[in-house]
ROZA-577995 format. One record per residue (C-alpha): x, y negated, z; residue in one letter; residue number from 1. Coordinates in nm, 2 decimals, always signed. Each point is the difference from the previous one (the first is absolute). Layout:
<mitors>
X/Y/Z/A/NUM
...
</mitors>
This chain:
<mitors>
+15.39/-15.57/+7.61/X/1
-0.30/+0.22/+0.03/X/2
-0.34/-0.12/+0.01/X/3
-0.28/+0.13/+0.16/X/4
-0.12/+0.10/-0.38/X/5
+0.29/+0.23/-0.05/X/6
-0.10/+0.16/+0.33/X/7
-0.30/+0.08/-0.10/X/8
+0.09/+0.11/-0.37/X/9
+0.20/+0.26/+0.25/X/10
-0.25/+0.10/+0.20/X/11
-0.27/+0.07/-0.37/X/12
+0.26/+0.20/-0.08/X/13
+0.09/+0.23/+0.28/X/14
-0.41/+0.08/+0.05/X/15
+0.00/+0.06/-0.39/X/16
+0.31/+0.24/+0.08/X/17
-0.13/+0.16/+0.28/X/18
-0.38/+0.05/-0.09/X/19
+0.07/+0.06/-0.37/X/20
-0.20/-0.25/-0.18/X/21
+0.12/-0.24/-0.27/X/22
+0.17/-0.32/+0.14/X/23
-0.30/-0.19/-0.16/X/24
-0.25/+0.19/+0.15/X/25
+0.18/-0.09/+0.39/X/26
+0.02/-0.32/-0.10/X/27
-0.37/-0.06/-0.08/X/28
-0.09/+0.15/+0.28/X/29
+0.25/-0.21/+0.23/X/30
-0.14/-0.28/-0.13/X/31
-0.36/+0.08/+0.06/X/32
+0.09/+0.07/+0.34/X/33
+0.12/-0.31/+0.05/X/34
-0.26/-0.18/-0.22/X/35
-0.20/+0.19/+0.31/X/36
+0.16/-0.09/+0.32/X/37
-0.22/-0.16/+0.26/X/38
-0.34/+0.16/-0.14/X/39
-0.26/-0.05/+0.25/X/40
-0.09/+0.27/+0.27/X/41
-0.19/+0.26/-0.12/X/42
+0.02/-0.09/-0.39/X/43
+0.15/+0.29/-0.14/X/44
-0.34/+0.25/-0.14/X/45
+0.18/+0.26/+0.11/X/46
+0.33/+0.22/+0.13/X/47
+0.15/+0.09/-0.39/X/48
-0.09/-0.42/-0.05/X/49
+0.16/-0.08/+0.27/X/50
+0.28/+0.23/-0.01/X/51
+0.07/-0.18/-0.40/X/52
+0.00/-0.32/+0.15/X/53
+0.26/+0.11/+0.26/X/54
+0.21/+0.26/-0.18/X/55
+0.13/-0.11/-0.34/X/56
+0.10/+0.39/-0.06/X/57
-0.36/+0.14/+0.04/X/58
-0.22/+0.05/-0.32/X/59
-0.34/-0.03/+0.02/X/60
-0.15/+0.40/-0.13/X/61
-0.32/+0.11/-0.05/X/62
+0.01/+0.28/+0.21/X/63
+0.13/-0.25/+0.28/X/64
-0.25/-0.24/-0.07/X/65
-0.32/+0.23/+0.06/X/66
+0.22/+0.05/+0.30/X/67
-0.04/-0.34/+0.12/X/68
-0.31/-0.05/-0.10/X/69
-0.14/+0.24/+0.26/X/70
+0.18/-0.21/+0.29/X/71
-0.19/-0.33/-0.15/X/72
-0.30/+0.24/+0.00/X/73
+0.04/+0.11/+0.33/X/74
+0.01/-0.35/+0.11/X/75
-0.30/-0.13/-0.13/X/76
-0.14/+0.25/+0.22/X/77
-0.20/+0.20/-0.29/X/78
+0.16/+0.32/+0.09/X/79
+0.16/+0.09/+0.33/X/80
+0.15/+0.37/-0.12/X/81
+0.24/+0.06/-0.29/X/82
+0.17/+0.21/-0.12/X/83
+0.34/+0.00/-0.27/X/84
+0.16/+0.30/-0.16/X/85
+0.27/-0.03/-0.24/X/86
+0.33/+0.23/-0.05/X/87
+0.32/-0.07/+0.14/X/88
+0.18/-0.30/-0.01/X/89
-0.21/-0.21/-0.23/X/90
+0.05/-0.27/+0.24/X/91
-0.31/+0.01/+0.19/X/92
+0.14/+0.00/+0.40/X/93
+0.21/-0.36/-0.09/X/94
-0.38/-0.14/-0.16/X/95
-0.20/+0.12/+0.29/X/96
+0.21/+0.12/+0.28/X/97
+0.24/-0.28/+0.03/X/98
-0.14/-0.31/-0.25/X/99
-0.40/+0.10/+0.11/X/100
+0.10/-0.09/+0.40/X/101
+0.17/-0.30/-0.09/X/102
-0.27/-0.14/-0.21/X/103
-0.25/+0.12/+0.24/X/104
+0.11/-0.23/+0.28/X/105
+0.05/-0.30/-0.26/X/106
-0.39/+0.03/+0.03/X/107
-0.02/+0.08/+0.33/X/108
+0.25/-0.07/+0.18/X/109
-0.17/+0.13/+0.32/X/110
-0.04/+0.34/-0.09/X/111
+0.17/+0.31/+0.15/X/112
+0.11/+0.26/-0.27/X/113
+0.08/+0.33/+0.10/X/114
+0.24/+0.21/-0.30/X/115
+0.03/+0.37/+0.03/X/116
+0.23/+0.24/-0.18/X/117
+0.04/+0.32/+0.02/X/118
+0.31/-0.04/+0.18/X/119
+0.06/-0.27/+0.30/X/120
+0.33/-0.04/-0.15/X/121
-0.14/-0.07/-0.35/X/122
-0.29/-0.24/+0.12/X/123
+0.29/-0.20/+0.18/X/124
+0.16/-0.07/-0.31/X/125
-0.32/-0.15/-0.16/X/126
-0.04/-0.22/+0.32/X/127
+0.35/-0.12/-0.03/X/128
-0.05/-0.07/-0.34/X/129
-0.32/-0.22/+0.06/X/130
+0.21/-0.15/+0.30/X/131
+0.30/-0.08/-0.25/X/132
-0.32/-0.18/-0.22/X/133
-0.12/-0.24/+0.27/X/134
+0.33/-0.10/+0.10/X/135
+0.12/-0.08/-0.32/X/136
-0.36/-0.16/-0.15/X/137
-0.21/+0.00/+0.30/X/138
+0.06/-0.38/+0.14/X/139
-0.17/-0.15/-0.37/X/140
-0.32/+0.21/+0.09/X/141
+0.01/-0.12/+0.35/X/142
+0.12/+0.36/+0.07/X/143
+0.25/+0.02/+0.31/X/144
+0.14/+0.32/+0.18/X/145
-0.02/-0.02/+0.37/X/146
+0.28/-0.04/+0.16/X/147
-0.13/+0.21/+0.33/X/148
-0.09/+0.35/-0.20/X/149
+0.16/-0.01/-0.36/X/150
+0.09/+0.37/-0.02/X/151
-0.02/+0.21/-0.32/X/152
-0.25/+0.24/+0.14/X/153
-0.19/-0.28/+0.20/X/154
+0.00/-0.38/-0.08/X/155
-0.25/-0.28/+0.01/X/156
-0.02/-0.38/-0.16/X/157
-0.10/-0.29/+0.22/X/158
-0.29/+0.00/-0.16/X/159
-0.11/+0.30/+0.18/X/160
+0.03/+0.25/-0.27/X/161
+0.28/+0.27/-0.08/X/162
+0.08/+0.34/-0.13/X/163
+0.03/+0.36/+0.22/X/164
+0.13/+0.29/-0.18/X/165
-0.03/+0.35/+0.09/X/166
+0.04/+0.41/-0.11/X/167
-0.30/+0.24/-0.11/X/168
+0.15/+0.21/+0.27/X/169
+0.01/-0.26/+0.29/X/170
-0.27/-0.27/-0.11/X/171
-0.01/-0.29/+0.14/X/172
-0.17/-0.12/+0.40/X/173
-0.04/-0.31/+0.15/X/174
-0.06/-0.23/-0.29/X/175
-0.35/-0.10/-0.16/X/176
+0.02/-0.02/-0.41/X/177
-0.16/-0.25/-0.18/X/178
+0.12/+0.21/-0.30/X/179
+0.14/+0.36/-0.03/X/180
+0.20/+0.09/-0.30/X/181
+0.13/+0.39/-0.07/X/182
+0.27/+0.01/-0.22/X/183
+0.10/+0.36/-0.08/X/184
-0.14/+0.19/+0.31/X/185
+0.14/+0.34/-0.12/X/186
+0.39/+0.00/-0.03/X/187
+0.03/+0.36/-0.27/X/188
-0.15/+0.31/-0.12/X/189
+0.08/+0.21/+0.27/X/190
-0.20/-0.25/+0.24/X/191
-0.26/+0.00/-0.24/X/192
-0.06/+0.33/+0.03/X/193
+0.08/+0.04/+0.36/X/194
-0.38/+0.05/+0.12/X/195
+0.18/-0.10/+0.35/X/196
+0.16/-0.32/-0.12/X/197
-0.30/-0.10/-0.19/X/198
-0.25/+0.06/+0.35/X/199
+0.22/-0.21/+0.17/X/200
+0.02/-0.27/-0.26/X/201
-0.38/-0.05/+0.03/X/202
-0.03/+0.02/+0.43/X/203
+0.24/-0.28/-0.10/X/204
-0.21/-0.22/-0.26/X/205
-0.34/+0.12/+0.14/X/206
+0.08/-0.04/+0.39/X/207
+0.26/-0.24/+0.05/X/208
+0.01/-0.27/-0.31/X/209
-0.40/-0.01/-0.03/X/210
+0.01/-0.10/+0.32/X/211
+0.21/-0.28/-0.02/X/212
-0.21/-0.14/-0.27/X/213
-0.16/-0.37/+0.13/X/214
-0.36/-0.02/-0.14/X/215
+0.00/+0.02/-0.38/X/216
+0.35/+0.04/-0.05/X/217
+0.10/+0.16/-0.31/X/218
+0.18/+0.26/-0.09/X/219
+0.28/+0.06/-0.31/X/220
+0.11/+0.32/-0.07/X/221
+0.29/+0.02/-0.26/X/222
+0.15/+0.39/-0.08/X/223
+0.10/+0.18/-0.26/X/224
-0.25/+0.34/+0.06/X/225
+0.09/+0.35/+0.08/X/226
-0.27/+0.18/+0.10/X/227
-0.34/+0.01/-0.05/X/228
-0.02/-0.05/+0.37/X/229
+0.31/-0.23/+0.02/X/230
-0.16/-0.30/+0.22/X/231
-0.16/-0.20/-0.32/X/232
-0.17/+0.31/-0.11/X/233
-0.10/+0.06/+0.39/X/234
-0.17/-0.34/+0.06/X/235
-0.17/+0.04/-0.35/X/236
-0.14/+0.32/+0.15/X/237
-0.14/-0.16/+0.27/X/238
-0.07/-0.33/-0.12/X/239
-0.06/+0.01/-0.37/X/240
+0.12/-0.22/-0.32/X/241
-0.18/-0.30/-0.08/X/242
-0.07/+0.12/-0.34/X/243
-0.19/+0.28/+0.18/X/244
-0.22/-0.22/+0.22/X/245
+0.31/+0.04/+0.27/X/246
+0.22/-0.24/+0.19/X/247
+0.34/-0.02/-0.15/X/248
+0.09/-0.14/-0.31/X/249
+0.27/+0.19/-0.18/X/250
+0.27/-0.12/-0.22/X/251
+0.14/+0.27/-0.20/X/252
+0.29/-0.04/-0.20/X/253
+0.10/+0.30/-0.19/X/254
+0.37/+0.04/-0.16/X/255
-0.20/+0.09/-0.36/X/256
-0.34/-0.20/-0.04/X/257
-0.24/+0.30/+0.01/X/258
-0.36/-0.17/+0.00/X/259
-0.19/+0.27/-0.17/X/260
+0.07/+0.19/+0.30/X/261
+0.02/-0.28/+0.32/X/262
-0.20/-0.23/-0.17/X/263
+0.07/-0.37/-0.12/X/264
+0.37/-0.13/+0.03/X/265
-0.02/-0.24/+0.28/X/266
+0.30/-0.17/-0.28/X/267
-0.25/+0.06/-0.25/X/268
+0.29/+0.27/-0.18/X/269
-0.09/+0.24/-0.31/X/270
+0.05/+0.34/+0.09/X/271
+0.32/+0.08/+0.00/X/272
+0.16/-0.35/+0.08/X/273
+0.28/-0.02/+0.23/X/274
+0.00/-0.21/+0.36/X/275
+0.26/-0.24/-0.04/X/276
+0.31/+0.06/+0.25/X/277
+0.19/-0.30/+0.19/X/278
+0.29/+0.11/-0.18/X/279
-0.10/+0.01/-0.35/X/280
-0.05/-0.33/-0.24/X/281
-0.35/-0.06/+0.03/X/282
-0.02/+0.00/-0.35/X/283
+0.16/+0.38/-0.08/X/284
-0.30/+0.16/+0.01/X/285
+0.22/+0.33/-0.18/X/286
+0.28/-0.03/+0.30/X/287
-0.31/+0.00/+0.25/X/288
-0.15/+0.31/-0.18/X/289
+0.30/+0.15/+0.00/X/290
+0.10/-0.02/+0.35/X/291
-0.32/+0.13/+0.10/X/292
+0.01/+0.31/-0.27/X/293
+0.36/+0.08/+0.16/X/294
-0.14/-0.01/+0.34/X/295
-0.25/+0.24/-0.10/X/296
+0.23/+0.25/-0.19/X/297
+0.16/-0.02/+0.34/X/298
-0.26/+0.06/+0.24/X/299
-0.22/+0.30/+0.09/X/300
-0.32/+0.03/-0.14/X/301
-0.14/-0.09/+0.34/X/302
+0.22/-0.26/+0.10/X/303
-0.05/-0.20/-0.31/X/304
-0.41/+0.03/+0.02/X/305
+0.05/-0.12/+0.36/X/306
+0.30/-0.26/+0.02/X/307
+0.01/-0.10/-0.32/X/308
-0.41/+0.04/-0.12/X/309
-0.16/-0.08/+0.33/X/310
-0.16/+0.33/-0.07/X/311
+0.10/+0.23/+0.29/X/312
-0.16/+0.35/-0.06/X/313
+0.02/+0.28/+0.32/X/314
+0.29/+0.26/-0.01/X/315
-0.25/+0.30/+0.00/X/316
-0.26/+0.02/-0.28/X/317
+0.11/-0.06/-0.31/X/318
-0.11/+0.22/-0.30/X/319
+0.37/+0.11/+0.02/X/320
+0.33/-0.09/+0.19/X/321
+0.27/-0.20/-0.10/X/322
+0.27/+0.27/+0.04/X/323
-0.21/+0.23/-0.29/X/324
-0.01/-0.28/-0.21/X/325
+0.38/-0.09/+0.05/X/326
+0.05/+0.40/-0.06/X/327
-0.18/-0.04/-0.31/X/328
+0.25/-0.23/-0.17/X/329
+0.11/+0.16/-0.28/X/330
+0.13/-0.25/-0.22/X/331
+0.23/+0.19/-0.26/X/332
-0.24/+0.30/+0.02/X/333
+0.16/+0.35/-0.18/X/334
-0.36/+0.05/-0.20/X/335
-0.06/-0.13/-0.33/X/336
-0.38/-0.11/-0.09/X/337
-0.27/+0.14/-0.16/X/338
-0.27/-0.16/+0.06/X/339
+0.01/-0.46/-0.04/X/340
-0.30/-0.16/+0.14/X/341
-0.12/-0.32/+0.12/X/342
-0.24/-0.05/+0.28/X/343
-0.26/-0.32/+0.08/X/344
-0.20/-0.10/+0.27/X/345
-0.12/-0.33/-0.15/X/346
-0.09/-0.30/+0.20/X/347
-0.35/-0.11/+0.03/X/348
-0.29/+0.05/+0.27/X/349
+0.17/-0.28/+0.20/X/350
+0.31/+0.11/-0.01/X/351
+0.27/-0.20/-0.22/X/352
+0.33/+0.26/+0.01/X/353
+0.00/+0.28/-0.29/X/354
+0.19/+0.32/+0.10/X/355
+0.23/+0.13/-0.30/X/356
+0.23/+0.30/+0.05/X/357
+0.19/+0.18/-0.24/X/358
+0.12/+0.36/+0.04/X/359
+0.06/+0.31/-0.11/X/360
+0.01/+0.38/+0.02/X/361
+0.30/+0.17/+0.02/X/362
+0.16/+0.35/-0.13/X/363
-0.01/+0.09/+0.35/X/364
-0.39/-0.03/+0.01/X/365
+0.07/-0.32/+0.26/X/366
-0.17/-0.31/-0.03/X/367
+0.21/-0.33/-0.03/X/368
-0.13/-0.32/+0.04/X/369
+0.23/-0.23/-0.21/X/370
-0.13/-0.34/-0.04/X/371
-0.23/-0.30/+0.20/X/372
-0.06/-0.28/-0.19/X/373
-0.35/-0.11/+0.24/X/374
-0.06/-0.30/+0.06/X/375
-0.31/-0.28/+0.04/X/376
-0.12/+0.01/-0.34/X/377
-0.27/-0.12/-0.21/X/378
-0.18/+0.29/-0.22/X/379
+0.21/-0.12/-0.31/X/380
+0.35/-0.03/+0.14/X/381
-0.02/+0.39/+0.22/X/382
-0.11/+0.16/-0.34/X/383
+0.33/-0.18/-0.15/X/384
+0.24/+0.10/+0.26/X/385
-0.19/+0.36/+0.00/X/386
+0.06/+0.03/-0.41/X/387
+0.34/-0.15/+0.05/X/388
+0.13/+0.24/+0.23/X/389
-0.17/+0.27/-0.18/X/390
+0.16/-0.05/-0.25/X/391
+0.34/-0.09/+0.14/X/392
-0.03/+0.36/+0.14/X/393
-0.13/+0.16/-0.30/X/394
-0.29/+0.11/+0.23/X/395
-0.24/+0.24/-0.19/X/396
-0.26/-0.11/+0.22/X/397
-0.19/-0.31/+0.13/X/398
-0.20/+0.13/+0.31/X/399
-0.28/-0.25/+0.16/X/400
-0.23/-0.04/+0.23/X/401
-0.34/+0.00/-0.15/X/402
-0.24/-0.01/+0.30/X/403
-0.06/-0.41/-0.10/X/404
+0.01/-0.05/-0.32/X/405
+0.09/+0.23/-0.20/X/406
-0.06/-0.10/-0.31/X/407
+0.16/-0.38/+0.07/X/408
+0.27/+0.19/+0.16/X/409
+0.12/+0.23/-0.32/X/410
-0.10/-0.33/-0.22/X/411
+0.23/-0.17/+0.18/X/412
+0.22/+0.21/-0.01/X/413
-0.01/+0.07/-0.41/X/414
-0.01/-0.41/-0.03/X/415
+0.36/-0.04/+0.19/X/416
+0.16/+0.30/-0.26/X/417
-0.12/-0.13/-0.25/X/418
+0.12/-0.35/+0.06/X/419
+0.33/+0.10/+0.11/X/420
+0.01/+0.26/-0.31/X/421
-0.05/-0.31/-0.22/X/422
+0.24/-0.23/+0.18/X/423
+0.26/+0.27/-0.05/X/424
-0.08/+0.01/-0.36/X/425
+0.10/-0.38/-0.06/X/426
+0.26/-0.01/+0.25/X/427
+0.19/+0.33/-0.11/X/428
-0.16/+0.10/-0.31/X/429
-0.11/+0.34/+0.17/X/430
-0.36/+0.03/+0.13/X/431
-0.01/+0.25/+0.33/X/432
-0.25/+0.26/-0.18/X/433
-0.26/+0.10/+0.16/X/434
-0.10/+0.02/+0.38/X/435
+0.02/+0.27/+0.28/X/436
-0.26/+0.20/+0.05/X/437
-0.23/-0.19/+0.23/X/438
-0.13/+0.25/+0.34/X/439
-0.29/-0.16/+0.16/X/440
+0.01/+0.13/+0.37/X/441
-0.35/+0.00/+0.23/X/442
+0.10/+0.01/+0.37/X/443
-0.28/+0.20/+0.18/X/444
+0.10/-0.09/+0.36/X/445
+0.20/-0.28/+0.20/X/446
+0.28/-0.09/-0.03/X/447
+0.14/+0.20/+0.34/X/448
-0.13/+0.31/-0.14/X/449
+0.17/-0.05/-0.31/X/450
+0.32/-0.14/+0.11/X/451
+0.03/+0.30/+0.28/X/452
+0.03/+0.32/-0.25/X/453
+0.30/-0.25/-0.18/X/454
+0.17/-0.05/+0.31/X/455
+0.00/+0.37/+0.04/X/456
+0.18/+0.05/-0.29/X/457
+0.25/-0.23/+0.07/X/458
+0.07/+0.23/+0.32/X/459
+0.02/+0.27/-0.18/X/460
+0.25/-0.15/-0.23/X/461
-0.22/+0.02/-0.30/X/462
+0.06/-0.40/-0.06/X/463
+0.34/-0.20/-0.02/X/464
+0.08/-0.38/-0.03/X/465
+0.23/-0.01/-0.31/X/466
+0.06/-0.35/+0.05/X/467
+0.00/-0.25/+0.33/X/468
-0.34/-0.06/+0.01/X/469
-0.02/-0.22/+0.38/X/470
-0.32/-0.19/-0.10/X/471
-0.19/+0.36/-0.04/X/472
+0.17/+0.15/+0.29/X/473
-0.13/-0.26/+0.23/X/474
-0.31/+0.03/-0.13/X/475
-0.04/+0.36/+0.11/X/476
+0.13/-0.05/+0.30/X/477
-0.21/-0.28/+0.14/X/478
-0.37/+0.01/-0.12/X/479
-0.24/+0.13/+0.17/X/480
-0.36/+0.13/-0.08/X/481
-0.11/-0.31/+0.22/X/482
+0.17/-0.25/-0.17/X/483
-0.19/-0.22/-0.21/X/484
+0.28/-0.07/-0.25/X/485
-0.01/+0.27/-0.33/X/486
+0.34/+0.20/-0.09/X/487
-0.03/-0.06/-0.38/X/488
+0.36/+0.16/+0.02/X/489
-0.08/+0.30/+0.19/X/490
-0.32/+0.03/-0.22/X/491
+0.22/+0.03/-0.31/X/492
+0.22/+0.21/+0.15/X/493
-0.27/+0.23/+0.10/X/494
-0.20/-0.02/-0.32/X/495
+0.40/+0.04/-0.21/X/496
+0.04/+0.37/+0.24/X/497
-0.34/+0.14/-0.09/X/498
+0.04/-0.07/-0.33/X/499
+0.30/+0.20/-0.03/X/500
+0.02/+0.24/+0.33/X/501
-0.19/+0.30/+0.05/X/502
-0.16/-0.12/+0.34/X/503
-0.25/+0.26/+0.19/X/504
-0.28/-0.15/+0.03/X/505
+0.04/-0.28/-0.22/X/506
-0.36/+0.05/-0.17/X/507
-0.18/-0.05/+0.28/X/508
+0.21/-0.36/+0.03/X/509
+0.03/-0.13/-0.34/X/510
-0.13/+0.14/-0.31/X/511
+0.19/-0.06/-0.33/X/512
+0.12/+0.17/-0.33/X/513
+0.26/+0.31/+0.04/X/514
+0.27/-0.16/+0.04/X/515
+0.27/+0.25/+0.13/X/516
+0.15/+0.09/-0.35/X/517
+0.34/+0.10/+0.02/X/518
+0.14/-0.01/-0.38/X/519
+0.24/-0.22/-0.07/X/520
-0.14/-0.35/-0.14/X/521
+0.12/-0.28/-0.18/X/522
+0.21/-0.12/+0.37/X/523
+0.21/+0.31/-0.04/X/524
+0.21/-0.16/-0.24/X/525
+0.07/-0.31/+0.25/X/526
+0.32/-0.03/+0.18/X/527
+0.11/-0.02/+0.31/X/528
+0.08/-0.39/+0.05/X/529
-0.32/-0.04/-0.16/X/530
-0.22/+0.20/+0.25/X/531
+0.22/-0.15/+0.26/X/532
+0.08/-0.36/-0.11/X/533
</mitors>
């Protein structure tokens, strides 16, 4: 005879089956869930707590935390506007679309919640969900549907509070909200750029949901971003950040941790650190970098800045288009190279990421940039990565920026070769000789006017990408002369092409040594898989 034990043995299992977690991972989890059965109302800190306590299949991630942690913020009533941006599918609707109402009305259970999507249909769902939540756990937090309007799009609790959902393009009438939440007001790229769509989307937030708002209600707006003027970067327009003296608190949560150029981590992440993903071991920090690398590989430049980066740049005004830079691609190139040289833009001057590029000029008088190796970098570990890639490449050149520094910069510089010459020495028994020529390289104007007479060349199909290069490539293609970030790899690339380009004009830009010969060096004699690798 079965007991009820063997039942629930059963049960472990088929959660661990069908959410893919280890059976005793489900079963702790099961059996803090029942450890928590019959918690008092309100006692959960908030939605991703309570949704643990509930749901033996949901982990508890940092990205979903600082998720939750804006709901509890919200409802201490420090901050009535905030707004989250993450990439697709890192979990972030079931945390604060679906969990966040739920745990809303444990607090206050008299409270009306309006949920908008961008689709009516889509916002339906999420109130069915929340609807499915209160009849299952509802009763122990002395939440009960009422019987009178219980619909999926429209119900209430007898304690007066309830949930309304609605579309961007319909809004919602008739209700008051004691709190709005936006969950993904903008449904794909073409709506995004739709200047029609994206009109109507804010007559809809700025005329009909504002007005529903009761006095002091606040307002969550979760979307992965477009546009610059998607809806979160419209209401930042008119309302401001609170890191700029503004209203809105914003939550970004980029794909790669980027804080040199969006500032601190709100998951306090090194650059380059992955967001963890729902579906990944919370521990596989490699899977989770590697899921994200493969969504970039497979994303536009512009798609990954915006959906992936919370970076969204405007389709018009780059420095050059994406379609030149995909023309550009040249990545078993017919010309073998002449010229090997290695370009830096260190980091400094409040800036932590070192721009390194390696590259080459070709037999056909082209310009191919080979290598990227930036990164955020102290002063001794970008002169290492420079003098390694140098001299994987054989470069005959180190070229640098020596505007700060120069003379820290080229002693850097000397200190990393020799160090690495040395380790060599013991590790092979064959010292690396003696260094590239080092090229100091004074920029005489900004970096716009510098970068322009580059991108030019690329149009005129005087420079090639010998080698996928997508951090680069985005980098040309979204900053601005108004952004406050710095480009340290369109620096380097810059500073690598007048080294070894003839540029017109290029004096009156930068002023360095000639550096334009065109005899063969010592990279003549390295092969193809090496110049390619």
């Amino acid at each position: 005879m079965r007991s009820p034990g063997d039942d629930l043995k059963d049960e472990i299992v088929t959660l661990a089956s069908k959410y893919g977690v280890p059976i005793d991972q489900a079963a702790a989890r099961v059996a803090e869930a029942c450890a928590r059965i019959g918690r008092p109302l309100g006692d959960a800190r908030d939605p991703l707590d309570l949704a643990t306590s509930l749901d033996p299949t949901i982990v508890a991630r940092p990205h979903l935390q600082a998720i939750a942690d804006a709901f509890a913020q919200v409802l201490a009533r420090g901050i009535d506007r905030i707004i989250i941006t993450t990439p697709p599918q890192v979990g972030k609707t079931t945390v604060a679309a679906i969990w966040g109402p739920l745990w809303w009305l444990t607090h206050r259970p008299a409270d009306r919640i309006i949920l908008v999507s961008y689709g009516a249909d889509l916002a339906r769902s999420r109130g069915r969900a929340v609807r499915r939540l209160i009849t299952r756990h509802g009763a122990r937090y002395g939440l009960v549907l009422d019987p009178e309007l219980r619909r999926a799009d429209d119900w209430l609790l007898t304690t007066g509070g309830g949930l309304r959902t609605g579309g961007m393009a319909t809004g919602v009438t008739g209700v008051p909200a004691d709190l709005l939440v936006i969950d993904d007001p903008h449904k794909d790229r073409a709506e995004a750029d739709s200047h029609q769509v994206k009109e109507a989307i804010w007559e809809t937030y700025s005329s009909t949901l504002l007005s529903r708002l009761s006095p002091g209600a606040p307002i969550i707006l979760i979307q992965t971003r477009w546009a610059p003027d998607d809806l979160a970067g419209r209401v930042l327009s008119e309302e401001g950040s609170r890191e700029t003296g503004g209203r809105w608190l914003v939550i970004h949560l980029p794909a790669v941790a980027s804080p040199d150029r969006f500032g601190p981590d709100p998951l306090g992440r090194a650059p380059g650190d992955p967001l963890p993903h729902p579906k990944i071991a919370p521990a596989d920090t490699a899977a989770a970098r590697a899921h994200w690398a493969d969504k970039q590989r497979t994303s536009t430049v512009r798609d990954w800045a915006s959906l992936y980066q919370g970076d969204p740049q405007p389709p018009e005004g780059q420095l050059v288009q994406e379609e030149l830079l995909r023309a550009r691609r040249h990545y078993q190139p017919d010309a073998q190279p002449r010229t090997v040289a290695v370009a830096v833009d260190p980091s400094g001057g409040g800036r932590d990421t070192a721009g390194i590029i390696g590259g080459w000029l070709g037999t056909d008088n082209r310009l191919y940039w080979s290598d990227d190796v930036s990164g955020a970098m102290s002063p001794d570990e970008w002169a290492r990565a420079a003098c390694q890639l140098a001299h994987d490449l054989a470069a005959d050149r180190i070229i640098y920026e020596a505007n700060y520094g120069r003379d820290m910069v080229r002693l850097a510089i000397r200190t990393a070769w020799d160090a690495l010459s040395r380790q060599a020495q013991t590790d092979t028994g064959t010292s690396w000789g003696l260094p590239p020529r080092l090229e100091p390289v004074h920029s005489r104007r900004g970096k716009l006017l510098r970068a322009e007479p580059i991108a030019q060349q690329l149009a005129e199909d005087r420079i090639r990408l010998a080698a996928p290069l997508l951090d680069l490539e985005a980098e040309w293609l979204t900053w601005r002369p108004t952004d406050t970030w710095s480009p340290g790899r369109i620096d380097a690339s810059v500073h690598l092409a007048y080294a070894l380009l003839p540029v017109p004009g290029a004096s009156a830009v930068v002023s360095s040594p000639a550096a334009h010969q065109l005899e063969p060096t010592r990279a003549s004699t390295l092969t193809r898989h090496q110049i390619q690798r």
